[in-house]
N, C-alpha and C positions, 0 to 999 in steps of 0.2 A: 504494500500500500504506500504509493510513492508520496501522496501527497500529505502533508503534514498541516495540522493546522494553524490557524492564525496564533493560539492558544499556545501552543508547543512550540512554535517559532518564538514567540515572545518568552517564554520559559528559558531558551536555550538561549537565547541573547541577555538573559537577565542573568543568567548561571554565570555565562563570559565573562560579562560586565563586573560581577561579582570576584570573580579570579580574578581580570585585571585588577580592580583595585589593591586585593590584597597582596597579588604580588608586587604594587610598587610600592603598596604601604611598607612592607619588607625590606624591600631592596637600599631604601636610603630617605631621608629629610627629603634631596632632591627631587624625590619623585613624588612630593605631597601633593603636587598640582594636577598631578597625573591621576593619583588615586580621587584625586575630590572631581574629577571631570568623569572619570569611570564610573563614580559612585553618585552621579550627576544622573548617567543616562541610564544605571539600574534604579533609580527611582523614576526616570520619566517612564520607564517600559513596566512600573508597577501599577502607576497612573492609569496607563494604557489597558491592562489586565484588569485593571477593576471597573475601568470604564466599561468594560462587555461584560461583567457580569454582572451590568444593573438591568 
């Protein structure tokens, strides 16, 4: 079943979104801008996830 839905796409991008962050929160200070931009777009696509199940 190829196709995946809107639901599961957004899940896996929120999953990503989540790794990166923590891996630049890890990595060093320098990457703090990194992680709050990652942790940026795993809230806009949480946003997005609850907007379809209203």
């Amino acid at each position: 079943y190829p196709y995946e839905t809107e639901e599961e796409k957004l899940s896996q991008q929120l999953e990503s979104c989540q790794v990166s962050c923590e891996n630049h929160k890890r990595k060093s200070r320098f990457n703090d801008y990194k992680a709050r931009y990652w942790k940026g777009r795993a809230e806009k696509i949480l946003q997005r996830k609850e907007a379809k199940h209203v």
